[in-house]
Each structure stands twice: as C-alpha cells, then as structure tokens.
PyMOL commands that place a pseudoatom at each C-alpha (Angstrom):
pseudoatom trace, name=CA, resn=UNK, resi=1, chain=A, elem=C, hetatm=0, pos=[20.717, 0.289, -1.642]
pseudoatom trace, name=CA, resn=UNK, resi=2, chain=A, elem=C, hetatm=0, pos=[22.861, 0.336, 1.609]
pseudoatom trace, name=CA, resn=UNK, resi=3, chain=A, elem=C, hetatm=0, pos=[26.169, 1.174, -0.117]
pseudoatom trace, name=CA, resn=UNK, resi=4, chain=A, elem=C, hetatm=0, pos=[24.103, 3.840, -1.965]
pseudoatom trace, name=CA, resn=UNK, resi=5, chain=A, elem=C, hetatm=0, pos=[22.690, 5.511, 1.480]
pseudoatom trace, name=CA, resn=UNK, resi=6, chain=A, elem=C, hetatm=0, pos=[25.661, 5.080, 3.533]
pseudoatom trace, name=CA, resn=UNK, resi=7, chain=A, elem=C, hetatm=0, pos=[27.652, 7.112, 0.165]
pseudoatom trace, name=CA, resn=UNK, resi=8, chain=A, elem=C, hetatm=0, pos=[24.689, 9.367, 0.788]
pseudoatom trace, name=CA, resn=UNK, resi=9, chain=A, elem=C, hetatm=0, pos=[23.571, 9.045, -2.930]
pseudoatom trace, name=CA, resn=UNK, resi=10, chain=A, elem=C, hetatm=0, pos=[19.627, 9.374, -2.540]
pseudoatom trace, name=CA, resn=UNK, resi=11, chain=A, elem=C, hetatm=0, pos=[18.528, 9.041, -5.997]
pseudoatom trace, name=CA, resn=UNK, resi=12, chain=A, elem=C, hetatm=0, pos=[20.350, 5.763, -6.357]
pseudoatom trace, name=CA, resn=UNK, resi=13, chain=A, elem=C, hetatm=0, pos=[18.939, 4.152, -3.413]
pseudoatom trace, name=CA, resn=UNK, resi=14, chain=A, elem=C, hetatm=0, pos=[15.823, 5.595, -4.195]
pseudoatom trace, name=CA, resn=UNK, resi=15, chain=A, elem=C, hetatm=0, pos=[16.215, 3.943, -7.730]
pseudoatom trace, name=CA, resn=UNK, resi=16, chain=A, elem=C, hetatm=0, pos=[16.991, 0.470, -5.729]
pseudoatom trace, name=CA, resn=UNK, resi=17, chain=A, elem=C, hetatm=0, pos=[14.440, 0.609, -3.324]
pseudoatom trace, name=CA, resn=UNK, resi=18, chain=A, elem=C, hetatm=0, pos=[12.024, 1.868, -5.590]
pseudoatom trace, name=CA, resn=UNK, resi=19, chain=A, elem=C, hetatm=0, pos=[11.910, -1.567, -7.686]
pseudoatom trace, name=CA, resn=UNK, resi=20, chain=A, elem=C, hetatm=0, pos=[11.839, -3.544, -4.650]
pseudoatom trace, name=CA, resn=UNK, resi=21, chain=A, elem=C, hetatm=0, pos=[8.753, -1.663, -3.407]
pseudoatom trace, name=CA, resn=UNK, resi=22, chain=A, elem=C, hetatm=0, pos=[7.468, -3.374, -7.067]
pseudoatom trace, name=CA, resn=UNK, resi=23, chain=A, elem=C, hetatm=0, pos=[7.750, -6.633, -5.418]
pseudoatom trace, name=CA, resn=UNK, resi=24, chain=A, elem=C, hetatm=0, pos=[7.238, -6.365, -2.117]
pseudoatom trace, name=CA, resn=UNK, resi=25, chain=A, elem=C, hetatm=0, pos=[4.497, -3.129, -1.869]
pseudoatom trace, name=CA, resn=UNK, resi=26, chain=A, elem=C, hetatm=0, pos=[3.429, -4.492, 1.709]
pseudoatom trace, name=CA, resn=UNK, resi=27, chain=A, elem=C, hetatm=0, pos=[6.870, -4.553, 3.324]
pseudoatom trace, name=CA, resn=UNK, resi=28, chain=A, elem=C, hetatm=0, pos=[6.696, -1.462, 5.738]
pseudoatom trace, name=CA, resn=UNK, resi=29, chain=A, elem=C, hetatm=0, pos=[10.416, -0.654, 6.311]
pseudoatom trace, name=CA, resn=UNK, resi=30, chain=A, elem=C, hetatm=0, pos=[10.892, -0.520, 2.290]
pseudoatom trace, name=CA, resn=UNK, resi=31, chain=A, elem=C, hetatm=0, pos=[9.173, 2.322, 2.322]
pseudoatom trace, name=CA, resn=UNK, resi=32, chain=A, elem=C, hetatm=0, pos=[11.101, 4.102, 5.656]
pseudoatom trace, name=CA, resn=UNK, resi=33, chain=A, elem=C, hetatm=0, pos=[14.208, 3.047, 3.306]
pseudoatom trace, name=CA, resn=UNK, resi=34, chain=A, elem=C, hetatm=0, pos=[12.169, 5.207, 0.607]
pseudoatom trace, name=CA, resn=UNK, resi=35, chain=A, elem=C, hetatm=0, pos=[11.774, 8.053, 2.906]
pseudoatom trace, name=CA, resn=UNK, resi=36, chain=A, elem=C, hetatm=0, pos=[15.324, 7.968, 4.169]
pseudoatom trace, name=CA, resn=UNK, resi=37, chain=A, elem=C, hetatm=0, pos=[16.682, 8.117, 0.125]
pseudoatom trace, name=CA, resn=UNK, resi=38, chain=A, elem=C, hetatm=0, pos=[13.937, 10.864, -0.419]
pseudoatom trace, name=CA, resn=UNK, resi=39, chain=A, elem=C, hetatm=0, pos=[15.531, 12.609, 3.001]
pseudoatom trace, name=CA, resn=UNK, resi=40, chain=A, elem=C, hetatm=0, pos=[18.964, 12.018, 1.206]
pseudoatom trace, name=CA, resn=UNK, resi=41, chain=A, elem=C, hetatm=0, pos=[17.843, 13.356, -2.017]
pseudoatom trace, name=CA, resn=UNK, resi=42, chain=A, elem=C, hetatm=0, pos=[16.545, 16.535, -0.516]
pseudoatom trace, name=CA, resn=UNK, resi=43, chain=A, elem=C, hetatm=0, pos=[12.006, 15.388, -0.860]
pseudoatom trace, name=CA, resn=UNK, resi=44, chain=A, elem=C, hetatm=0, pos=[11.332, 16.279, 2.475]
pseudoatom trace, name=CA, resn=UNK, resi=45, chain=A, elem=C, hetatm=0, pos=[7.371, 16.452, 1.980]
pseudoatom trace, name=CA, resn=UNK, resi=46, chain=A, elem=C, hetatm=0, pos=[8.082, 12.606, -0.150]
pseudoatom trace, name=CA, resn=UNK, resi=47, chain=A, elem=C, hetatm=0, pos=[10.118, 11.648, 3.005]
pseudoatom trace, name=CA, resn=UNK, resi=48, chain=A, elem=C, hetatm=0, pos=[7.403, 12.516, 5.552]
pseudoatom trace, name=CA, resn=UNK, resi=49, chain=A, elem=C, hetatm=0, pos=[4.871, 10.989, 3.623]
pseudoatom trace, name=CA, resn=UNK, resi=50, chain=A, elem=C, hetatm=0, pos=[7.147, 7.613, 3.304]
pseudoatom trace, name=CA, resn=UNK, resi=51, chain=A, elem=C, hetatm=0, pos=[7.260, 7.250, 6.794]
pseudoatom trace, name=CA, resn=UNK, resi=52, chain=A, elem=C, hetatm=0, pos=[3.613, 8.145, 7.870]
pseudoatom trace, name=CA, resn=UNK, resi=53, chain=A, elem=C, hetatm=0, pos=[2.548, 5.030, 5.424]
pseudoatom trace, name=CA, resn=UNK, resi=54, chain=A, elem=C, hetatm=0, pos=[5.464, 3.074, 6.529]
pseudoatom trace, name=CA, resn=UNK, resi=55, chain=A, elem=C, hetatm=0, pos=[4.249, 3.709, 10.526]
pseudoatom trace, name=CA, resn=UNK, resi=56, chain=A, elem=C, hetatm=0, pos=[0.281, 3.273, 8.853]
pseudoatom trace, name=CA, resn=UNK, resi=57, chain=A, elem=C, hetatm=0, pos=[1.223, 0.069, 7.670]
pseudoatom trace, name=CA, resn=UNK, resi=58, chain=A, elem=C, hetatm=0, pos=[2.539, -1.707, 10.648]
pseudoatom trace, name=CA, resn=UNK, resi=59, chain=A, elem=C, hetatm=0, pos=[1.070, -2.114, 14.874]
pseudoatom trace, name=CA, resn=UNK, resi=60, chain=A, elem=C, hetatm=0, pos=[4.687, -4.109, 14.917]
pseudoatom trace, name=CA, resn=UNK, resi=61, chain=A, elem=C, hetatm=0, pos=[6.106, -2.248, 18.105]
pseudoatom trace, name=CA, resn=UNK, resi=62, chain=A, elem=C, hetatm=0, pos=[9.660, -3.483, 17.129]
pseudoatom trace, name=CA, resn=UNK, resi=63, chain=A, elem=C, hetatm=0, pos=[9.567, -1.844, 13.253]
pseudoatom trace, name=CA, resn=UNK, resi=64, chain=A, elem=C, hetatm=0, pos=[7.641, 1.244, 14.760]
pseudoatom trace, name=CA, resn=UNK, resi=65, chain=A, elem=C, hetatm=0, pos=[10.396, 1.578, 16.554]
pseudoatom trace, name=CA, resn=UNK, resi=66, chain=A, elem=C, hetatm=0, pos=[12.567, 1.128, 13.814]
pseudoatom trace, name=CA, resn=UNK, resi=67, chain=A, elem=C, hetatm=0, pos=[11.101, 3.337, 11.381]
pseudoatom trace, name=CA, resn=UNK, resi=68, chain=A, elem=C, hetatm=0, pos=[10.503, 6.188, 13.897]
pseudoatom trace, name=CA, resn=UNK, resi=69, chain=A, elem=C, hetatm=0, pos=[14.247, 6.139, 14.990]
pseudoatom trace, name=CA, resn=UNK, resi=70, chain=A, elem=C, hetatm=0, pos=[15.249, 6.526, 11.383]
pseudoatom trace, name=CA, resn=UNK, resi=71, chain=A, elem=C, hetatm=0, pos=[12.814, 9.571, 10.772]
pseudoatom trace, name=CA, resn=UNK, resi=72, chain=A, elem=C, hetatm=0, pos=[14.076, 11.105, 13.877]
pseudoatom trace, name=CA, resn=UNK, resi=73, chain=A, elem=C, hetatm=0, pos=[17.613, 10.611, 12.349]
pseudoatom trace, name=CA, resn=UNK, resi=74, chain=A, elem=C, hetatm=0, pos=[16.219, 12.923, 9.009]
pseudoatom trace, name=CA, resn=UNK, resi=75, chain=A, elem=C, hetatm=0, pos=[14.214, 14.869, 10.662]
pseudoatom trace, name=CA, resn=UNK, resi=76, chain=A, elem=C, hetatm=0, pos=[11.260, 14.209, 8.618]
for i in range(1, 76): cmd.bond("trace and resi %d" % i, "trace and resi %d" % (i + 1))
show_as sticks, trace
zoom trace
C-alpha cells in the first residue's frame, strides 16, 4: 500500500488497504490510509468521510494527531 501511495496510484492502495480493513475493521488509521487512497484517486466526499470515522473511532491524542495531519495534507 505504501509503494502504491507514495507512486500516487489511489486505486491500488485503495485495493490493498481495502482487504486489510476486512481484517482489521477497528484499526482507525486503516481507514485515514483509505481516505488518503480515496484523496489520491480523486473521492473527495469518500475521503472526508474516511477520516471523520477514522477521527470517530479513536480519543488516542497521538493517532488524532496523526490522522488529522494527513487530512490536512489532502485537504479533505
């Protein structure tokens, strides 16, 4: 999925993160990684609403942090 992001290929990363979201649905910063391949892909509205349930999902202040700076970095 990394490889995939950093080449800027959203559906592909979206493809990887997609079936680890199948395993691990309760993992919070899967689903920023979802909204930053739907960001790359060109979903804004899916990339918005990947990062509200990502921040929903968490009071972590550490991966709020996380997952706000890379929404910030979309712009979603």
């Amino acid at each position: 999925m990394r490889v995939y992001l950093r080449q800027e290929d959203g559906e592909a990363a979206l493809a990887d993160v997609e079936h680890l979201i199948e395993h691990q649905p309760n993992e919070p910063i899967l689903f920023a990684m979802r909204g930053l391949a739907k960001a790359i892909a060109g979903d804004g509205p899916g990339a918005a609403a990947d990062f509200d349930r990502a921040q929903a999902m968490t009071d972590d202040p550490e991966l709020l942090s996380v997952i706000e700076l890379i929404r910030t970095e979309t712009g979603y």
